[in-house]
Backbone as ProteinMPNN parsed JSONL, in Angstrom:
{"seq_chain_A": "XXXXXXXXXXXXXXXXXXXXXXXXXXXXXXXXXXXXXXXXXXXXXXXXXXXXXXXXXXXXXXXXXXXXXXXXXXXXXXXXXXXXXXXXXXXXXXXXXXXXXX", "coords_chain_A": {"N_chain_A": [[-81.278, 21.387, -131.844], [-78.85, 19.325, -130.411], [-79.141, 15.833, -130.451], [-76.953, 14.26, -128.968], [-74.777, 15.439, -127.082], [-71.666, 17.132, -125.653], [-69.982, 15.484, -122.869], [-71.471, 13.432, -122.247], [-72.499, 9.863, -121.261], [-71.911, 7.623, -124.016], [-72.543, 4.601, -125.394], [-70.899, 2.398, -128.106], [-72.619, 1.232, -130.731], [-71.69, -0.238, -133.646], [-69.184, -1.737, -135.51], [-65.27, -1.878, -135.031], [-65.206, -1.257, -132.225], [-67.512, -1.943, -130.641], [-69.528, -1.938, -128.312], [-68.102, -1.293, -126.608], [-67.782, 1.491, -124.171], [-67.982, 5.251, -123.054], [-67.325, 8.556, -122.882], [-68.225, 11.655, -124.399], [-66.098, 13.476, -125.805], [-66.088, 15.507, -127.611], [-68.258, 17.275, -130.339], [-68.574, 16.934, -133.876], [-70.08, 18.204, -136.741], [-71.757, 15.879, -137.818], [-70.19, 14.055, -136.568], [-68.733, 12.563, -133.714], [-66.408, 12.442, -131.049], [-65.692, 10.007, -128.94], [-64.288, 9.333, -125.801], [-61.375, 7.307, -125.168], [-62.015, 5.697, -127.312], [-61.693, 4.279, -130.627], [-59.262, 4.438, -131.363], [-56.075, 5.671, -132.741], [-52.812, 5.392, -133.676], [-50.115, 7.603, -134.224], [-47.614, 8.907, -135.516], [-45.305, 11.22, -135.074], [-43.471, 14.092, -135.615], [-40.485, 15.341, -134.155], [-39.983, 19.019, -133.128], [-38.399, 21.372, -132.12], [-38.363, 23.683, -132.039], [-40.97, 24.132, -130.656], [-40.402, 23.181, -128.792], [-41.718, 19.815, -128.534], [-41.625, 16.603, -128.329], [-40.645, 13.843, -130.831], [-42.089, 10.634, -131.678], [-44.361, 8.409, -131.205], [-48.001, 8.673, -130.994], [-51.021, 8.187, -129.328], [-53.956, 8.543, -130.538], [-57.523, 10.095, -130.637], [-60.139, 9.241, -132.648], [-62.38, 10.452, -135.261], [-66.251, 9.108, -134.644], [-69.233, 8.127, -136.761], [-71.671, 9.622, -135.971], [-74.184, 7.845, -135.513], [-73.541, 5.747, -135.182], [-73.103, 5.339, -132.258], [-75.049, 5.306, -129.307], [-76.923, 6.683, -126.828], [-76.143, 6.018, -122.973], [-78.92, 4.596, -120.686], [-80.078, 4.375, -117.47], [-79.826, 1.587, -116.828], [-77.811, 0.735, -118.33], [-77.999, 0.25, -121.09], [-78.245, 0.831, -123.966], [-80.02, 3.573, -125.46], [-82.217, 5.335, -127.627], [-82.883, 8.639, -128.691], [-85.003, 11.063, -127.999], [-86.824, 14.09, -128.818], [-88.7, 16.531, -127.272], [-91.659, 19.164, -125.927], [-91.372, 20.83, -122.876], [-92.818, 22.863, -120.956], [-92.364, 24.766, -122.712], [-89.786, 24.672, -123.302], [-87.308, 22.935, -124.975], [-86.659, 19.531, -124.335], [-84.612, 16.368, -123.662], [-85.541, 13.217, -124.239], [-84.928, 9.857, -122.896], [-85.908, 7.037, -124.478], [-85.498, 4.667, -123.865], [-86.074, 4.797, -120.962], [-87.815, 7.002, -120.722], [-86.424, 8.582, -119.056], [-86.056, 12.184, -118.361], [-83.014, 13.945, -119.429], [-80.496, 15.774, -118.047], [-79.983, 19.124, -118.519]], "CA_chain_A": [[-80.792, 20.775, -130.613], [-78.391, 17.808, -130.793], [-79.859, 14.478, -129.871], [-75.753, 13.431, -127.98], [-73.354, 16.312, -126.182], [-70.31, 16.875, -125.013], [-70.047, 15.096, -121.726], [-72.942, 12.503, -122.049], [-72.072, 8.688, -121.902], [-72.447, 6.629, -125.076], [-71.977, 2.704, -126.267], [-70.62, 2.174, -129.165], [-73.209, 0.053, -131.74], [-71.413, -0.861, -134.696], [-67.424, -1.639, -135.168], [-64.222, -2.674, -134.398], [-65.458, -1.183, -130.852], [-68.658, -2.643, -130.536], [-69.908, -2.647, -127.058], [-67.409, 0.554, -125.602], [-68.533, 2.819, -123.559], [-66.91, 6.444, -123.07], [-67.397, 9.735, -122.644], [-68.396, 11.971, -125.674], [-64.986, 14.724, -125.559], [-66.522, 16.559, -128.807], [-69.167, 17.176, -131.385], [-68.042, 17.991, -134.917], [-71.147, 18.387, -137.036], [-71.807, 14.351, -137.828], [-69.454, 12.866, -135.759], [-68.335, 12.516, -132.099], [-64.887, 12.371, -130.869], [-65.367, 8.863, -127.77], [-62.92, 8.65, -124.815], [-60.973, 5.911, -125.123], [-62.743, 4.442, -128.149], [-61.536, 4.809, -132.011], [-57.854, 5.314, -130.919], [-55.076, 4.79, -133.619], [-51.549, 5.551, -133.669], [-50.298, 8.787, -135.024], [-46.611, 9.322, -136.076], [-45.082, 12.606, -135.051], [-41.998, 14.964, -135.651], [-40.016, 16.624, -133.067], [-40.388, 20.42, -133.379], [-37.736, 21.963, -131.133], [-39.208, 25.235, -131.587], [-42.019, 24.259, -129.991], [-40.58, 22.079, -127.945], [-42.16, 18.905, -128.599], [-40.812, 15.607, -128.554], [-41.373, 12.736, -131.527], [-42.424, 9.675, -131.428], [-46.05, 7.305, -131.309], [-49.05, 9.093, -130.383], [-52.715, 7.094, -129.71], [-55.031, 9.637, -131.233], [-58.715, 9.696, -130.397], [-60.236, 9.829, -134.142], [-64.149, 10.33, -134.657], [-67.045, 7.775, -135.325], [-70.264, 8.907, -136.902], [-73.179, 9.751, -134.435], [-75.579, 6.919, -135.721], [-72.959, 4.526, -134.711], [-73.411, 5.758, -130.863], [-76.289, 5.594, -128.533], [-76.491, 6.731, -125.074], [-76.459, 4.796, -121.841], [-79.632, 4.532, -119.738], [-79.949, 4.067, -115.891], [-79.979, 0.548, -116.649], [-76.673, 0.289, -118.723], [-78.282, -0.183, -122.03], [-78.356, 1.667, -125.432], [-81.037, 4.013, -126.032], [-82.351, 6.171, -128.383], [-83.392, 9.909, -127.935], [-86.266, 12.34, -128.49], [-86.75, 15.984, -128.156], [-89.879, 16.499, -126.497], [-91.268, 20.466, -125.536], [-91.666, 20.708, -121.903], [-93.414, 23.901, -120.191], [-92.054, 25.798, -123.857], [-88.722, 24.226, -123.603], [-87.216, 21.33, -125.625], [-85.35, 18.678, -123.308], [-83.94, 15.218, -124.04], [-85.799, 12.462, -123.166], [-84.511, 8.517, -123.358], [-86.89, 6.278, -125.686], [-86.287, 3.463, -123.46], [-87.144, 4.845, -119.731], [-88.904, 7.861, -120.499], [-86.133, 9.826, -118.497], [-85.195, 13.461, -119.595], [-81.69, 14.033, -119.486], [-79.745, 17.55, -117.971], [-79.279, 20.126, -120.251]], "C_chain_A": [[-80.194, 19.414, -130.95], [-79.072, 16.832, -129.504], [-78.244, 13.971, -128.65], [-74.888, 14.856, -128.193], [-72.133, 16.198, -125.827], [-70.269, 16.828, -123.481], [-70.982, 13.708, -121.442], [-72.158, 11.052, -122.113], [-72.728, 8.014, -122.838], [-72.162, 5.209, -124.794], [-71.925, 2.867, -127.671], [-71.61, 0.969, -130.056], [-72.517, -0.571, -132.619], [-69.539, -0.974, -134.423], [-66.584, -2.016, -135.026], [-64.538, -2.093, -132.752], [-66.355, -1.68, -129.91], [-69.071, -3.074, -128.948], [-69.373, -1.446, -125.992], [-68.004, 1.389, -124.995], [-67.336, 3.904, -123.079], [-67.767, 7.398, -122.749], [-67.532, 10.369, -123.652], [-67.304, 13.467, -125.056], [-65.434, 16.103, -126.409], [-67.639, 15.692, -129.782], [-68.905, 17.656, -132.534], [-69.313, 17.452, -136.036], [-71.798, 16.639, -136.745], [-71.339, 13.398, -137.453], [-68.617, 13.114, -134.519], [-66.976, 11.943, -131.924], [-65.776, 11.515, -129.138], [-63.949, 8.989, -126.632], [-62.221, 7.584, -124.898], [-61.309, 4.912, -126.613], [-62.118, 5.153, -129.843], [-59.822, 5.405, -131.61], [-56.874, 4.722, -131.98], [-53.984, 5.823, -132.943], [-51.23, 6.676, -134.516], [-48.566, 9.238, -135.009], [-46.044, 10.759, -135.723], [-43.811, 13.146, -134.975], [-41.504, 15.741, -134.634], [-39.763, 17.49, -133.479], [-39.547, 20.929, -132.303], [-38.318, 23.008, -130.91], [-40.171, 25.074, -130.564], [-41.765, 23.249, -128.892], [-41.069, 20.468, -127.193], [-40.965, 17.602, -128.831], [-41.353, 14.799, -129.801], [-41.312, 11.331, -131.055], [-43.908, 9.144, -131.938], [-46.7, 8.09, -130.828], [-50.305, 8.556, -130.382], [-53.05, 8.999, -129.954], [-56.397, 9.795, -131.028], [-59.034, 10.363, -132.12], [-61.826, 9.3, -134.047], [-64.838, 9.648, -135.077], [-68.405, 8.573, -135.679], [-70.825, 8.744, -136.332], [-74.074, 8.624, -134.616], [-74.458, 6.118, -134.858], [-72.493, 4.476, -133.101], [-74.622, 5.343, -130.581], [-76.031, 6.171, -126.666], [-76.748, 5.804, -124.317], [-77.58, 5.227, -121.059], [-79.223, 4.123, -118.277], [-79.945, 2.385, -115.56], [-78.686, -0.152, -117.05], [-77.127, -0.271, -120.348], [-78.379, 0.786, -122.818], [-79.506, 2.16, -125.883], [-81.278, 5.25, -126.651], [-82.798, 7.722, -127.87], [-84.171, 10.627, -128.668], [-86.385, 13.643, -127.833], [-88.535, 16.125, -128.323], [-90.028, 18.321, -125.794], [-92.317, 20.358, -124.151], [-91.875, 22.078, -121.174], [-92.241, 24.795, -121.066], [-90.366, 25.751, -123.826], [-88.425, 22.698, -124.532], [-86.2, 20.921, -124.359], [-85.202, 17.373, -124.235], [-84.591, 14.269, -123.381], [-85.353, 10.965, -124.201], [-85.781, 7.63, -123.559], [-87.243, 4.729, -124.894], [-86.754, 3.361, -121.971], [-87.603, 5.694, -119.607], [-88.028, 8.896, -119.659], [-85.518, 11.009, -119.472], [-83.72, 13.57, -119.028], [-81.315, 16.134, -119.601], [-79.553, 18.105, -119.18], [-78.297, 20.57, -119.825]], "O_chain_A": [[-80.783, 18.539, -131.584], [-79.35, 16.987, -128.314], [-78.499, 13.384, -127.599], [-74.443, 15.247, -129.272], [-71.579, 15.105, -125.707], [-70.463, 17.843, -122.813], [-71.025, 13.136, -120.352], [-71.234, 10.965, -122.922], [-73.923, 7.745, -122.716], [-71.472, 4.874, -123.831], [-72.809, 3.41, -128.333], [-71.238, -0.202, -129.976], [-72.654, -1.785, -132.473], [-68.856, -0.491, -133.52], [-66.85, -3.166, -134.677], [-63.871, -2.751, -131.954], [-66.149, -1.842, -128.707], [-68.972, -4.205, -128.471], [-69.914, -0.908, -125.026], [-68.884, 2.055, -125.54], [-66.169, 3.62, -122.808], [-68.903, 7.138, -122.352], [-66.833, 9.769, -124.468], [-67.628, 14.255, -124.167], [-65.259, 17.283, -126.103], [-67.888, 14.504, -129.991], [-68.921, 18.886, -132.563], [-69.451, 16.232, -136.125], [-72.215, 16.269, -135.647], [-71.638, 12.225, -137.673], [-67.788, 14.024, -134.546], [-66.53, 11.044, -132.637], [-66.342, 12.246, -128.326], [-62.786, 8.684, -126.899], [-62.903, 6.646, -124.483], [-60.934, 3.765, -126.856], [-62.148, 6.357, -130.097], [-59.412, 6.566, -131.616], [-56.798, 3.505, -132.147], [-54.14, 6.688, -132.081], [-51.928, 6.848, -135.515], [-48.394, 10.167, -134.22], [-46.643, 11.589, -136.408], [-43.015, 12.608, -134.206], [-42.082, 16.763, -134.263], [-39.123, 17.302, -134.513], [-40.203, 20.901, -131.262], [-38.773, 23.35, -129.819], [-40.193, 25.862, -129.618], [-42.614, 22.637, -128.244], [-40.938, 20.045, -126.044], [-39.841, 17.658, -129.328], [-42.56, 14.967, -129.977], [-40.567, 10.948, -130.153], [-44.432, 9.517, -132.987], [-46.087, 8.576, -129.878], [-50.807, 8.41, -131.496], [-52.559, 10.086, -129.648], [-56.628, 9.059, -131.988], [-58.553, 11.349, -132.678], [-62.377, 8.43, -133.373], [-64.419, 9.19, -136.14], [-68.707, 9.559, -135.006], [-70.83, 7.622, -135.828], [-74.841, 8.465, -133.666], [-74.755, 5.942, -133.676], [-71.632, 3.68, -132.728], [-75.353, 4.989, -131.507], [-75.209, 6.0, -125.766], [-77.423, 4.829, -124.648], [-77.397, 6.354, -120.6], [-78.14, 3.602, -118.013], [-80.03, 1.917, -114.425], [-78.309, -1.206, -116.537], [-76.519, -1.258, -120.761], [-78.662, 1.845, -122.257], [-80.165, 1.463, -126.654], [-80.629, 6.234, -126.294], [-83.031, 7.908, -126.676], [-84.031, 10.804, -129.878], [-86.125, 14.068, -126.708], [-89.294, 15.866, -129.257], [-89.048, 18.863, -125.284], [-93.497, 20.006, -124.145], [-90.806, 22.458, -120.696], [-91.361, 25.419, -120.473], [-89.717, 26.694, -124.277], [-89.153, 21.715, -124.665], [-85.38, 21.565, -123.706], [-85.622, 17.352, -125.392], [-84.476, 14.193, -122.157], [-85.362, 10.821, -125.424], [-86.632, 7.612, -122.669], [-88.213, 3.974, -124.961], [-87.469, 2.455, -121.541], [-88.095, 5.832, -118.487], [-88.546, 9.99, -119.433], [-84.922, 11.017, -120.549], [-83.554, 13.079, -117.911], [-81.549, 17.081, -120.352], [-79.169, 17.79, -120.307], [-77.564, 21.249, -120.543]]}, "name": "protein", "num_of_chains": 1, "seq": "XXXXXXXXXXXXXXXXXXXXXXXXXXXXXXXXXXXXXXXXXXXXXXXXXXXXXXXXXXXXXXXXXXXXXXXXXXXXXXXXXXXXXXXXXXXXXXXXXXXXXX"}
């Protein structure tokens, strides 16, 4: 069971982002693709075939999972534990004890 999902809000800990908060878009084994956060510039060729135009593209590009935490009900950065609840595992936050939707 992953400890951060797709959909969940994070903050960014470490970084040139340091402080961000987003939306988690994807999970690729060790590292999370942020909304908004980790965005560079990305160069691209127009492809008539396909109909594309070129130009600049921002890019969302991924940060490793340690360097996340989620947001609590308070707006603060906390950690997570998997906890088995009536023979299920859930998600619960480290710093108010709530479990979090599956």
């Amino acid at each position: 069971m992953n400890k951060i999902r797709k959909g969940d809000e994070v903050i960014v800990r470490t970084g040139k982002d340091k402080g961000k908060r987003g939306t988690v878009l994807g999970v690729l084994a060790d590292k999370v693709l942020v909304e908004g956060v980790n965005v560079s510039k990305k160069h691209v060729r127009p492809n008539p075939m396909l109909g594309t135009t070129g130009g600049v593209v921002d890019k969302v590009m991924p940060l490793h999972i340690s360097n996340v935490a989620l947001v609590d009900a308070n707006g603060k950065p906390s950690r997570v534990a998997i906890k088995v609840e009536d023979g299920k595992k859930v998600r619960v936050l480290k710093t108010t004890g709530a479990t979090l939707a599956a």
